[in-house]
TORTORBA-37621 format. One record per residue (C-alpha): x negated, y, z negated; residue in three letters. Coordinates in pm, whole numbers, padded with zeros to 5 digits, always signed. Each point is the difference from the previous one (the first is absolute). Example, Ala and Ser with C-alpha at 12.3 -4.5 7.8 and 13.67 -1.06 7.14 Angstrom:
-01230-00450-00780ALA/-00137+00344+00066SER/
END
This chain:
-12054+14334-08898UNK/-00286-00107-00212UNK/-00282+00242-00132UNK/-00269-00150+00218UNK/+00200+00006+00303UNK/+00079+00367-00063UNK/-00394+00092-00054UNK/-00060-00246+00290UNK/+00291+00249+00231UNK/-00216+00332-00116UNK/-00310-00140+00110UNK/+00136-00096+00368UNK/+00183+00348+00050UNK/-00159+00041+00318UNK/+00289+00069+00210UNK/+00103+00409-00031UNK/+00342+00114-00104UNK/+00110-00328-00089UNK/+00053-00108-00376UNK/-00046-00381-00024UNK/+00319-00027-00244UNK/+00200+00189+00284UNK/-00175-00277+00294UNK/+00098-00325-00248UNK/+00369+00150+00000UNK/+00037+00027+00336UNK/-00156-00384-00008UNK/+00261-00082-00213UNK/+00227+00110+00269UNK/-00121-00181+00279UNK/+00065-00345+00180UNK/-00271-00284-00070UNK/-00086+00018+00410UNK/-00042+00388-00032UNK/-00211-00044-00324UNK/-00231-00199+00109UNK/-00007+00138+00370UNK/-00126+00336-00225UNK/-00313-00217-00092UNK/-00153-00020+00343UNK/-00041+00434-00047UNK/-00238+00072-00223UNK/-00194-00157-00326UNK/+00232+00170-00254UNK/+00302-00075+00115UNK/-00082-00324+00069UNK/-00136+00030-00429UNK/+00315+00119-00084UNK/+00248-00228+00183UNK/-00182-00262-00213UNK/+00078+00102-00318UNK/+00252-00206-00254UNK/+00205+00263-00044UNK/+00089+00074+00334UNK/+00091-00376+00014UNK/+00156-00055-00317UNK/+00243+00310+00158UNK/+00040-00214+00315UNK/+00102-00293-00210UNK/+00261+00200-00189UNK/+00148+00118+00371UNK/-00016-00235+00170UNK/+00013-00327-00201UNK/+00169+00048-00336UNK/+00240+00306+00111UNK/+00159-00286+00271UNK/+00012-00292-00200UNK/-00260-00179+00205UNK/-00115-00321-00209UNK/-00242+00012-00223UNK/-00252-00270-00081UNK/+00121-00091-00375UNK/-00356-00153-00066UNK/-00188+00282+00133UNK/-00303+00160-00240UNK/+00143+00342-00203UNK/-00012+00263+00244UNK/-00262+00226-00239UNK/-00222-00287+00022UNK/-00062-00010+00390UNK/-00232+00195+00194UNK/+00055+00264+00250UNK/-00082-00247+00300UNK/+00227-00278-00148UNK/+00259+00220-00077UNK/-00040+00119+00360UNK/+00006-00415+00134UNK/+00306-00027-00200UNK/+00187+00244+00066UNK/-00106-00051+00459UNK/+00111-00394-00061UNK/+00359+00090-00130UNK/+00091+00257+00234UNK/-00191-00221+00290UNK/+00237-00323-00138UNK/+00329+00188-00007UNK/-00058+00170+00339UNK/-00067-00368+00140UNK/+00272-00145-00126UNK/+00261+00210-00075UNK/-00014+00144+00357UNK/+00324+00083+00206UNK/-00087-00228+00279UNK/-00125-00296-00093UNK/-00288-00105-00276UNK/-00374+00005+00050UNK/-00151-00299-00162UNK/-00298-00223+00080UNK/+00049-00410-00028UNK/-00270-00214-00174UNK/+00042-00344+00074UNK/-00143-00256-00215UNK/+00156-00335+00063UNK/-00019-00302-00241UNK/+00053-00378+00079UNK/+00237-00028-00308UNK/+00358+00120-00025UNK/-00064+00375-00165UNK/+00266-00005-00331UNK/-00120+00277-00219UNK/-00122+00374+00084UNK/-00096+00290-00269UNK/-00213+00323+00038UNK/-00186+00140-00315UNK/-00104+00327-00077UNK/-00002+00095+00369UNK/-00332-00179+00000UNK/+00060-00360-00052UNK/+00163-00274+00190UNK/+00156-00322-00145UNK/+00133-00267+00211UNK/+00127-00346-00030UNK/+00029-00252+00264UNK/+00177-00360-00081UNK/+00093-00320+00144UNK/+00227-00269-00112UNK/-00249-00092-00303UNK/-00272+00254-00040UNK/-00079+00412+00001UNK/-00335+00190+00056UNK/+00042+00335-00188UNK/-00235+00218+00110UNK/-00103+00406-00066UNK/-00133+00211+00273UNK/-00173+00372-00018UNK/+00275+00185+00261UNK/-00248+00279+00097UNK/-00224-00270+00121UNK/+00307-00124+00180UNK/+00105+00279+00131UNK/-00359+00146+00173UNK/+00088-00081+00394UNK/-00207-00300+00138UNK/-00061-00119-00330UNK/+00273-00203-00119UNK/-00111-00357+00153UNK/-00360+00051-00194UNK/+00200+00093-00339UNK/+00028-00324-00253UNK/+00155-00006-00296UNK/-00116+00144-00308UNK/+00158-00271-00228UNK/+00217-00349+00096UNK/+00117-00309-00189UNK/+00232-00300+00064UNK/+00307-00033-00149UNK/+00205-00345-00089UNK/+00329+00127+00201UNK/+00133+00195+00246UNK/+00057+00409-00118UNK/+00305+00082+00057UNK/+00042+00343-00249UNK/-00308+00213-00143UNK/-00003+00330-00179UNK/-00306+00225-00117UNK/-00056+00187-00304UNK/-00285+00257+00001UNK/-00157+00089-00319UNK/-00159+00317+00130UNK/-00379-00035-00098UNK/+00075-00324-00127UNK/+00055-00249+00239UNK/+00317-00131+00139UNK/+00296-00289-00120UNK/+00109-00248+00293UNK/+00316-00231-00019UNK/+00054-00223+00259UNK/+00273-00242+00038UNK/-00065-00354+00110UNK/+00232-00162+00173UNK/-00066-00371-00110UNK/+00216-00332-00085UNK/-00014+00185-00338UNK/-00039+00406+00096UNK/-00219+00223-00248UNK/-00105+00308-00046UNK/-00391+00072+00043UNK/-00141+00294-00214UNK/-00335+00091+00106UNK/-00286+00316+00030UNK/-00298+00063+00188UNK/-00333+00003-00168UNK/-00345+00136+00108UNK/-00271-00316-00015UNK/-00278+00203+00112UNK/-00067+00024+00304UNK/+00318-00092+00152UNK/+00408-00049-00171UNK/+00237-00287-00071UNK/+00318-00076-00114UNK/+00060-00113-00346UNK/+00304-00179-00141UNK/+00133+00175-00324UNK/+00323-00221-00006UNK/+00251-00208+00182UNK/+00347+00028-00079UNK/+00212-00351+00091UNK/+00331-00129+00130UNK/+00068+00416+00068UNK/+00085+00166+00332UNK/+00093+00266+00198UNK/-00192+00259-00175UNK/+00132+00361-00068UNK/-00224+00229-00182UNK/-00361+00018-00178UNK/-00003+00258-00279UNK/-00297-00020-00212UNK/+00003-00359-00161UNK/+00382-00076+00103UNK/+00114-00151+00272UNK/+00339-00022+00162UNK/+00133-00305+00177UNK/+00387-00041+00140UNK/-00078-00388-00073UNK/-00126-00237-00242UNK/+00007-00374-00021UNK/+00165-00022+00332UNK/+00281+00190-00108UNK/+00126+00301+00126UNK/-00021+00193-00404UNK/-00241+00326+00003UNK/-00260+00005-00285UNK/-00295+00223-00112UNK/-00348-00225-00066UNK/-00267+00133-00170UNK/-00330-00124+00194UNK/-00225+00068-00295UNK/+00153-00186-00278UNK/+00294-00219+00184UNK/+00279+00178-00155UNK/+00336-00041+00208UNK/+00269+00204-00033UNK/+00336-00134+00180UNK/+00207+00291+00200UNK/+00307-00197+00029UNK/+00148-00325-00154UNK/+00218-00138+00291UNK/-00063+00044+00416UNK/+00144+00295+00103UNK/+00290-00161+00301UNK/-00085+00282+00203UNK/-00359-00033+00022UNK/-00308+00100-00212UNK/-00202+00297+00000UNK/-00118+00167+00298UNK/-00218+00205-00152UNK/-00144+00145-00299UNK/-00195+00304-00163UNK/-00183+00059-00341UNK/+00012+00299-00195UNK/-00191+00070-00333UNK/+00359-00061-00201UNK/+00180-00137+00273UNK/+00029-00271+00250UNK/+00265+00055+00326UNK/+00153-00306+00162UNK/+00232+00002+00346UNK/+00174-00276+00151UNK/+00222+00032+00300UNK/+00302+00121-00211UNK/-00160+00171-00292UNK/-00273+00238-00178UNK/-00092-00136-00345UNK/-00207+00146-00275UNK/-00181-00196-00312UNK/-00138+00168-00273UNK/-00308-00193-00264UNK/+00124-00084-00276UNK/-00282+00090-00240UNK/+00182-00106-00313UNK/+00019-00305+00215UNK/-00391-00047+00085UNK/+00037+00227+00272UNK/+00262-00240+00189UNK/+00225+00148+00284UNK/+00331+00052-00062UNK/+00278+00115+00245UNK/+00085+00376-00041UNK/+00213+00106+00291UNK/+00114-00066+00339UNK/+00197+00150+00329UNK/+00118-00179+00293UNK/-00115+00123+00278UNK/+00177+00264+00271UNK/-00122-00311+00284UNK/-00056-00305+00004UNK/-00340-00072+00125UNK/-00207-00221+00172UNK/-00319+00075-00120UNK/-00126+00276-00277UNK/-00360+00135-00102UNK/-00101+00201-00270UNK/-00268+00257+00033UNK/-00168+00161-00304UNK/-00126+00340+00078UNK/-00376+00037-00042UNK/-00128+00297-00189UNK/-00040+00254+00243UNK/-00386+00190+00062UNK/+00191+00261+00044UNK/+00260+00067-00318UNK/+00341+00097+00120UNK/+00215+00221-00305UNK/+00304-00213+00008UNK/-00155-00293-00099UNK/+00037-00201+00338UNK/-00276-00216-00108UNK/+00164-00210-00268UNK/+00301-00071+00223UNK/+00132-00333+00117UNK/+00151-00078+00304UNK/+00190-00287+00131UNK/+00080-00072+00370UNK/+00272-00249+00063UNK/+00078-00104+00439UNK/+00233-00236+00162UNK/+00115+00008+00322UNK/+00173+00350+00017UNK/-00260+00221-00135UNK/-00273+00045-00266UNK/+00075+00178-00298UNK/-00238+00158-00215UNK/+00080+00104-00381UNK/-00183+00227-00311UNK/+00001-00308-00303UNK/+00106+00257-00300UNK/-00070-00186-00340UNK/+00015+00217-00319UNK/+00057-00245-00280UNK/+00008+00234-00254UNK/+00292+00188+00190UNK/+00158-00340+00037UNK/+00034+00095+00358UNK/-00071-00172+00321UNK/+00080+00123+00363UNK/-00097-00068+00344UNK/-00055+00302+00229UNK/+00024-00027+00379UNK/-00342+00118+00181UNK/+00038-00069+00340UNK/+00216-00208+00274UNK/-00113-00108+00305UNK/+00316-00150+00146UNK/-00058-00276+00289UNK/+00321+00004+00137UNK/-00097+00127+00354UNK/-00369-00108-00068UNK/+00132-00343-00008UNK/+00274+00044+00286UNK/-00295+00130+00246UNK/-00293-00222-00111UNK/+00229-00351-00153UNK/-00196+00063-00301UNK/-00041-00303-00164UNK/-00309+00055-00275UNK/+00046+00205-00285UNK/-00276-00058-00246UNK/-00118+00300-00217UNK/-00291+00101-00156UNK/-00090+00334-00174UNK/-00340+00137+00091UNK/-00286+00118-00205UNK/+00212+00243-00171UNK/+00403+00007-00029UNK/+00031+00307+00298UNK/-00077-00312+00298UNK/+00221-00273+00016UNK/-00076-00270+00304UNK/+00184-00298+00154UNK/-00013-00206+00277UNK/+00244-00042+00303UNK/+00064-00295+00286UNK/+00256-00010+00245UNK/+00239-00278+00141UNK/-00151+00132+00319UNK/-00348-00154+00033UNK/-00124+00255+00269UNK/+00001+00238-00280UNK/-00318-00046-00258UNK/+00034-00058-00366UNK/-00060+00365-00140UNK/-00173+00138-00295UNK/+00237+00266-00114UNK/-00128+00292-00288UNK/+00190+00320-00122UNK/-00080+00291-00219UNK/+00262+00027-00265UNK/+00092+00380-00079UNK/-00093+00155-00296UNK/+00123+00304-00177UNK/-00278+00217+00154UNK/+00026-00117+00350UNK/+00247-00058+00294UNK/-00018-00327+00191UNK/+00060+00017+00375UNK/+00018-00211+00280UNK/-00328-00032+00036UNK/-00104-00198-00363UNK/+00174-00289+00129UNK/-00304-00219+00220UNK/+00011-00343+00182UNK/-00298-00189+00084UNK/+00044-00283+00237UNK/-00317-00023+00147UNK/-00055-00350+00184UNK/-00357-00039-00136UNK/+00108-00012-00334UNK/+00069-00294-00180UNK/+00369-00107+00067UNK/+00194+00123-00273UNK/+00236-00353-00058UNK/-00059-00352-00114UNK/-00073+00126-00396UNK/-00169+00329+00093UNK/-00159+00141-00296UNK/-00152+00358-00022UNK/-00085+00289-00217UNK/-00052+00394+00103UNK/-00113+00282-00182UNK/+00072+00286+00188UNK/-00244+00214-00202UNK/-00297-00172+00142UNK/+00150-00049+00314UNK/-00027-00336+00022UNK/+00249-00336+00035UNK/-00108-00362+00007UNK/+00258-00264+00146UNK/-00062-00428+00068UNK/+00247-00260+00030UNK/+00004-00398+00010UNK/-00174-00023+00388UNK/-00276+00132-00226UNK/-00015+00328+00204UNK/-00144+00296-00245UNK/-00063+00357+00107UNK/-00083+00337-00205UNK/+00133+00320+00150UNK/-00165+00309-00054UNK/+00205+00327+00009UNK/-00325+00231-00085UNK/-00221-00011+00261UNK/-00245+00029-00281UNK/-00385-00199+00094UNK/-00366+00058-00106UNK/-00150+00221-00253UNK/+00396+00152-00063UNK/+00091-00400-00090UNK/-00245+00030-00280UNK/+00064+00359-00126UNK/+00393-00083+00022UNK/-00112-00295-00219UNK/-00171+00189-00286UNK/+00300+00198-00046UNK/+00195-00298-00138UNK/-00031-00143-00318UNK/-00243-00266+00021UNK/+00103-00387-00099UNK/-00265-00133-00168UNK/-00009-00403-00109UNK/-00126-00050-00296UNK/-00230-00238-00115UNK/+00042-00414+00013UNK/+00129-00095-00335UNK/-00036-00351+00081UNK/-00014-00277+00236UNK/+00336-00098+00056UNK/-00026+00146+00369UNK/+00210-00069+00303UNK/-00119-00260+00215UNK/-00145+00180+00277UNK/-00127-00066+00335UNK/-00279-00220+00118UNK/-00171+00326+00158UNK/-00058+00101-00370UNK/-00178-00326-00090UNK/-00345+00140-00099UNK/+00167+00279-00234UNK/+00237-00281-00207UNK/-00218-00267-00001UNK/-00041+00069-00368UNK/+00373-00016-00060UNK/+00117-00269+00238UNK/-00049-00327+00168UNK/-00057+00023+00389UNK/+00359-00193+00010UNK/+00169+00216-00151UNK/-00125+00305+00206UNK/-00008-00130+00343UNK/+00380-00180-00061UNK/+00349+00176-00093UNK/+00179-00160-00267UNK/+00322-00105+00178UNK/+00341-00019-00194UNK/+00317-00212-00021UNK/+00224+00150+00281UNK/+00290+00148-00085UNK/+00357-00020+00237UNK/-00069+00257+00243UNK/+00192+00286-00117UNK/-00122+00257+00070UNK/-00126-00049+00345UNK/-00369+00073+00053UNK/-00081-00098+00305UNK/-00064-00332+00183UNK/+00182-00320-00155UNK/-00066-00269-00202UNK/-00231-00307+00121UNK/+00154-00335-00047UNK/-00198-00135-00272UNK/+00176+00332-00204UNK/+00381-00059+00128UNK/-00076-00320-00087UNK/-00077+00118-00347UNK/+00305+00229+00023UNK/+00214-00235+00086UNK/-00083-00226-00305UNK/+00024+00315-00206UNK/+00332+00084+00023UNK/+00122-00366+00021UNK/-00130+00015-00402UNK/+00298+00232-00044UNK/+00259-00231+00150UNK/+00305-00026-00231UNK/+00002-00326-00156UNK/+00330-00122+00167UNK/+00045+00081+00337UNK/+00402+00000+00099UNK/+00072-00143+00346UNK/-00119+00177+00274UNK/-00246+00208-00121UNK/-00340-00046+00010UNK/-00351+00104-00059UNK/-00164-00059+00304UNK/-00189+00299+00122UNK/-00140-00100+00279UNK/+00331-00121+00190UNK/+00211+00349-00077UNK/-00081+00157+00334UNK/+00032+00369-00135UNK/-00227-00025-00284UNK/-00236-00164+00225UNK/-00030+00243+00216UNK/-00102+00232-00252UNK/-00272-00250-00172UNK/-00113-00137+00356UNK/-00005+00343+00238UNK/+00025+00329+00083UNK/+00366+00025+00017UNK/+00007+00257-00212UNK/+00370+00090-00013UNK/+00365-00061-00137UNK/-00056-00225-00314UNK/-00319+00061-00056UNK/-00024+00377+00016UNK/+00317-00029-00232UNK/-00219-00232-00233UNK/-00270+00290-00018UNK/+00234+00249-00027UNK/+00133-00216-00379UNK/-00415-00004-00043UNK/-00023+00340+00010UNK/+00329+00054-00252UNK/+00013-00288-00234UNK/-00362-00252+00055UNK/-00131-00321+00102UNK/+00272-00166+00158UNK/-00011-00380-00060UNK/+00225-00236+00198UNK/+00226-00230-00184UNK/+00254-00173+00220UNK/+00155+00035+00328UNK/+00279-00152+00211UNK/-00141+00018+00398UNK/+00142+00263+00178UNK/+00201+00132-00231UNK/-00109+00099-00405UNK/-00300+00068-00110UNK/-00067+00018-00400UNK/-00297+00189-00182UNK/-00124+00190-00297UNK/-00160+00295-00026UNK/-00111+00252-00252UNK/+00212-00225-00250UNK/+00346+00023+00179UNK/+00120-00264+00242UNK/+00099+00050+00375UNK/+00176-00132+00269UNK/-00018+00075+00360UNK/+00211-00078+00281UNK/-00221-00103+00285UNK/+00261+00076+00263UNK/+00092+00360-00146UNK/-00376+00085-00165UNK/+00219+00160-00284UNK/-00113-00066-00365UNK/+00147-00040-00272UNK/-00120-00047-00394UNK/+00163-00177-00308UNK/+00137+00201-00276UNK/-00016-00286-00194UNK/-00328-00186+00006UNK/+00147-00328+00001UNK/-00246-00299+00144UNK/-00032+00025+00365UNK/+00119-00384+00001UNK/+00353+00127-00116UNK/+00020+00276+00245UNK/-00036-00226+00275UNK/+00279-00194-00143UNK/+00247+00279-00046UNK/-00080+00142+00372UNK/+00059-00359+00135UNK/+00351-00008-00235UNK/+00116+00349+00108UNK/-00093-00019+00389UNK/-00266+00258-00069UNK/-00052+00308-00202UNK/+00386+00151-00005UNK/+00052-00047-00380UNK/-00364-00153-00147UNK/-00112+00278-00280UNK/-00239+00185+00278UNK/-00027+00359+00081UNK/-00158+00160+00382UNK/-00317+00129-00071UNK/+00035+00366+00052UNK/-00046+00109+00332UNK/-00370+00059+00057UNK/+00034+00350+00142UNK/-00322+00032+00159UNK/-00207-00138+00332UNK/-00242-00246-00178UNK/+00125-00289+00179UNK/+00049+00131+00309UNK/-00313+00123+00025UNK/-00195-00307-00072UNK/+00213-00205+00214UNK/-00115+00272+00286UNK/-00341-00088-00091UNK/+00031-00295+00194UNK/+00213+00186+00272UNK/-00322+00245+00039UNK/-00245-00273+00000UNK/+00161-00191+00306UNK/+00036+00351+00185UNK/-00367+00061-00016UNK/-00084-00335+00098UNK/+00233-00014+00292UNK/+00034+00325+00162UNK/-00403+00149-00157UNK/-00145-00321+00040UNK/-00118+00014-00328UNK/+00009-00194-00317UNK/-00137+00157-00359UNK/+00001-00371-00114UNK/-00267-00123+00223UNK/-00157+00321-00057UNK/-00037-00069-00337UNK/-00134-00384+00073UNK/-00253+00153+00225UNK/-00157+00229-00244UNK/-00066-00325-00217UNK/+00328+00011-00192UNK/+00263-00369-00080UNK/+00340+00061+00177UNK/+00261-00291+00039UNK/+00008-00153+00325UNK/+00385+00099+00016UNK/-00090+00350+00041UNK/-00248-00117+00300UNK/+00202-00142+00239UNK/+00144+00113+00327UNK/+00334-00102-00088UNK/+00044+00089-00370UNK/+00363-00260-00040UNK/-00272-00271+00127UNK/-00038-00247-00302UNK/-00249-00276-00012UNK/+00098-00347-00133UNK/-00143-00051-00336UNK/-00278-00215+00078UNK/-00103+00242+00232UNK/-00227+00313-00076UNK/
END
C-alpha cells in the first residue's frame, strides 16, 4: 500500500474498532459479488473496496493463482489505476465464468454480414479488428475499432476505420505488432502468380490507410512473420520452404529438393532459431552467420504421429511473470483424425539437445464415434493455455461446432468443465473455409466463411464506460506517421481525403488480377470468360507430344469439369485441394477420360486414378509425356517407378466434400440457401450454386 493511500486510510477512520488494514484483509478474502455488495453500506467501505490493492489481491486469487489467461499486451500492472485495475480484473473473472461454465457458455452474437466471401480474420491488441473479404480476383482489407463493435445496437452504424483493395483474393494473413510502433501485415495473394503482400497502417491525419512496404512474388502459403523475415512452405510454384527478407530481397532456400511427403505445415521464428513441421517430421535450422546469416539445418525428430495439420504458437510475454520461465516457451499442436496432440518445443543449442514434451491429449475416439466428427482444424488462442478447433458431423441435423479447451498447466487441474462447444444457429456456419480467431483473454472470437457470413462473439458482457476503461488498460497501437504516398488504393467513400494521392479511377475501382486455378476454394466459381482463361492456361503446359489417347481437353473430362463448372464439391476435387494444401498449385497436364489423370504440383508429378481417387507421385521426375507411355505399356501403375502418396491421415477432404452435403440439406429440408443469401446482400455467386436442381447444367450458349 502506497504512502498516500495509507494517510488517505487515517483520515477516513471513521468507523470504531475497526483498523482499515484489518477491513482490506478481510476484502482480500472476499468474493467479487460480496465485495462490491459491501459498497452499497456505507461511504468507507465503499472507499476502501476501491482501492488497488484490494484488487491487485483479487487478481493474484482469483486470476493468476488459477491460471486464468492473461492479456499478453496488457499495460504493466504498476502503471494502471485503481479503477482500471478494478475493470480488469471484473472482465476476466466475468469472461471465464461465461464461458467456462458447467452448463453451457454465455456469449452474445454480433452479426455483421458482408456481400463478399469472408477469407481472412485477426484480432489486435484486444482492441482492433482486421478482416479480409475476397472474391475470385479482388480483396477489401479493412480495420475496425472492436469496442465500437461491440457496444449493443451499434454495430450497423460502425464503418471502418481503414480499407483498401487488393489485386487478388487473400487466402493467408498474419500480424506483427510492434507495441507503440505500429503493426507488420503479410498477406498472401492467391493469383495466376501468388505473392506475398507486406504492408502497415499509417495515420494521414485525420483518418488511416494502408501502405505497401513490399510485395514478395511467385511465393505462397505463408508460415511465419518475424521481424523482417518471412517464412513461406513455397516458392516459384514449388513445394521448397525459404526465408525472404522483405526489406532488402534476400532469400534464403530451406530445402533443395520437394519433400515427397509434403511441405511444411507450419513454422515458428525464434531469435537463433527457426522450427519447421511437416506431417512426418520436426526440423530445426540454425543462421549461419559466418555464412551472412543463412539458415542451415541443425536437427530434426520424426514425429510420435503423423498429422494432418500442425500450428505453432509462440508464447507472449506474460503481464504477469511466471518463475519458471513459461513465457519463452514454444508449443506445437499437431491433430488428425484420432486426437490432437499438444507438445513443449525444447531447443537448447548450446546443449545440443532437442526434445518434444507431451502437454495435453484430447483423444476423439468416442468424440468422433458419438458426433461422426469429421473437422479437425486447430488453432492456439491468444496465449498457448487455449487451443480451439472446429467440428461437423456426417449427420447434418447436428450443427458445425466451435470447439475450445483449457490446456492444464502445472498450477492448475483441468476438469470436465474447460472443455466448451458452441453451436449456436445464429452464428455463422462454421464450414465452407471457415476462418476465425479467439482470444480468450478478452473474451472475444470472430468467425466468417465463403457465404460471406461474419459474426464477433463476445464472452464479456463488457459495454459502455467499462468498454473504454477496459481499453486504457491495454497497450495502445499507435500508427505512425505517413512516410509516403505509396498508399493502398482505398475506397471511393474516401475520395475527398486521397484526392491528393490518387485519381478518382483508381479509388472508386479495385484493381482486379489474373485468376488463378481455384485451389483453394473461396467461394462462388469462376465466370466463363475466366475458365475460359483457365482452360487456355493449362493447355500452355501440354507436353509437346501427346501419346494416343490422351489428351488435353479440359472441358470434355467430366470430373474435372465438375469441379471448374459447379458446386460439386467432392471426390476429385476435394482430393485436388487436399495436394493444394500439401504440395501447391496443381496444374493439369494430361489425362486419358475416365481413367488417368496426370499433374504437377509443388515440383513433383502425380497421377490419379479417376475410378479409385487414389494418388500417386513420381519418384523420378521423368516428363509427364513418358509416364503416360509407360502406364499405357504396363496396363497401369503395377511396375512404373511411382510410390502411394502417404495416406493423408486426417478429415480435410471429407469435410469439404460435406460442404456441399450441408449446403443441399439447408436448402432442402431449411429452405434455405447461404448462396442466394450472399447474392441478395449485393454479392457475385455462380449461377450453379442458384439453382433448384444443383446437377442441372445449362448448354454453353446458354447463361
Amino acid at each position: 500500500m502506497s504512502v498516500t493511500e495509507r494517510n488517505l486510510l487515517g483520515e477516513h477512520d471513521f468507523l470504531t474498532g475497526s483498523p482499515s488494514d484489518v477491513i482490506l484483509d478481510i476484502f482480500c478474502h472476499l468474493a467479487i459479488a460480496d465485495l462490491l455488495a459491501v459498497r452499497c453500506t456505507c461511504r468507507r467501505l465503499s472507499w476502501l473496496s476501491t482501492l488497488k490493492v484490494v484488487w491487485l489481491e483479487i487478481l493474484q486469487r482469483d486470476i493468476v493463482a488459477h491460471a486464468l489467461p492473461m492479456p499478453s499486451y496488457c499495460l504493466p500492472l504498476g502503471m494502471l489505476s485503481a479503477n482500471q485495475v478494478e475493470c480488469l480484473v471484473r472482465h476476466l473473472y466475468q469472461v471465464n465464468r461465461n464461458m467456462w461454465r458447467p452448463s453451457e457458455p454465455c456469449h452474445r452474437a454480433i452479426n455483421l454480414p458482408s456481400n463478399r466471401p469472408i477469407t481472412w480474420v485477426r484480432l489486435v491488441l484486444g482492441q482492433w479488428v482486421l478482416i479480409a473479404s475476397s472474391d475470385i480476383s479482388s480483396s477489401v482489407i479493412s480495420l475496425w475499432h472492436l469496442p465500437s463493435l461491440l457496444q449493443p445496437g451499434r454495430e450497423s452504424t460502425v464503418s471502418p476505420v481503414a480499407q483498401a483493395f487488393l489485386d487478388g483474393p487473400v487466402e493467408q494473413g498474419l500480424v506483427e505488432v510492434h507495441h507503440y510502433h505500429g503493426i507488420t501485415i503479410a498477406l498472401c495473394l492467391k493469383k495466376r502468380i501468388p505473392c506475398i503482400s507486406v504492408m502497415t497502417i499509417e495515420n494521414l491525419g485525420q483518418t488511416t490507410a494502408f501502405r505497401q512496404l513490399a510485395t514478395i512474388t511467385d511465393a505462397s502459403h505463408l508460415r511465419f512473420l518475424h521481424g523482417s523475415y518471412i517464412g513461406v512452405a513455397f516458392s516459384q510454384n514449388i513445394s521448397v520452404s525459404s526465408v525472404h527478407n522483405w526489406r532488402t530481397g534476400e532469400i534464403d532456400y530451406l530445402q533443395t529438393i520437394p519433400d515427397l511427403k509434403g511441405g511444411y505445415i507450419d513454422m515458428a521464428a525464434r531469435s537463433n532459431w527457426i522450427a519447421a513441421v511437416s506431417r512426418m517430421n520436426l526440423h530445426i535450422y540454425m543462421p549461419d552467420y559466418t555464412a551472412g546469416g543463412r539458415c542451415k539445418f541443425w536437427r530434426g525428430l520424426n514425429m510420435p504421429i503423423a498429422m494432418s495439420s500442425a500450428c505453432f504458437n509462440e508464447a507472449p510475454v506474460s503481464v504477469v511473470p511466471s518463475g519458471n520461465g513459461e513465457s519463452e516457451k514454444l508449443y506445437l499442436c499437431i491433430a488428425n483424425h484420432r486426437g490432437i496432440h499438444i507438445y513443449e518445443v525444447i531447443c537448447r543449442p548450446l546443449d545440443d539437445h532437442l526434445e518434444l514434451i507431451p502437454v495435453w491429449t484430447h483423444n476423439l475416439g468416442l468424440v468422433a464415434q458419438k458426433y461422426e466428427s469429421l473437422t479437425i482444424q486447430p488453432r492456439f488462442g491468444a496465449s498457448p493455455h487455449v487451443i480451439t478447433w472446429l467440428r461437423d458431423c456426417v449427420d447434418l441435423s447436428f450443427l458445425p461446432t466451435f470447439v475450445a479447451a483449457r490446456i492444464p498447466t502445472a498450477d492448475s487441474v483441468v476438469g470436465a468443465e474447460d472443455v466448451i462447444e458452441i453451436s449456436d444457429p445464429n452464428l455463422p456456419s462454421l464450414y465452407c473455409q471457415p476462418v476465425r480467431d479467439f482470444d480468450e483473454a478478452r473474451g472475444v472470437a470472430i468467425f466468417g466463411n465463403a457465404f460471406g457470413e461474419l459474426a464477433l462473439v463476445d464472452f464479456s458482457g463488457v459495454a459502455g464506460r467499462s468498454q473504454e476503461v477496459l481499453g486504457s488498460c491495454f497497450q495502445p497501437l499507435s500508427f505512425p506517421p505517413s512516410l509516403g504516398y505509396d498508399l493502398l488504393p482505398t475506397v471511393s467513400c474516401l475520395l475527398p481525403l486521397f484526392s491528393h494521392v490518387f485519381s478518382p479511377h483508381q479509388l472508386q475501382e479495385p484493381v482486379h488480377c489474373v485468376p488463378a486455378p481455384p485451389f483453394p476454394y473461396c467461394g462462388g466459381d469462376l465466370y466463363d470468360e475466366h475458365k475460359e482463361y483457365l482452360f487456355e492456361l493449362w493447355r500452355e503446359y501440354e507436353p509437346e507430344n501427346i501419346p494416343e489417347g490422351w489428351d488435353t481437353d479440359w472441358e470434355l473430362w467430366g470430373e474435372w469439369v465438375c469441379f471448374v463448372n459447379g458446386f460439386q464439391f467432392d471426390g476429385i476435387a476435394s482430393l485436388l485441394e487436399n495436394t493444394y494444401y500439401y504440395y501447391g498449385q496443381v496444374v493439369p497436364l494430361l489425362q486419358r477420360p475416365d481413367e488417368y489423370l496426370i499433374f504437377e504440383a509443388g515440383g513433383l508429378l502425380f497421377v490419379l486414378r479417376e475410378q479409385r481417387l487414389v494418388p500417386y507421385v513420381a519418384y523420378e521426375l521423368i516428363a509427364p509425356e513418358q509416364l503416360a507411355i509407360m502406364i499405357d505399356a504396363n496396363d497401369g501403375l503395377g511396375s512404373i517407378p511411382v510410390t502411394r502418396i502417404p495416406k493423408l491421415d486426417d478429415t480435410r477432404h471429407i469435410e469439404l466434400g460435406n460442404s456441399v452435403s450441408r449446403w443441399e440439406y439447408e436448402r432442402k429440408h431449411q429452405k434455405r440457401n447461404r448462396w442466394q443469401e450472399l447474392v441478395d446482400r449485393g454479392g457475385k455467386v455462380h449461377w450453379s450454386l442458384l439453382a433448384k436442381d444443383i446437377h442441372y447444367r445449362p448448354s454453353k450458349n446458354s447463361q
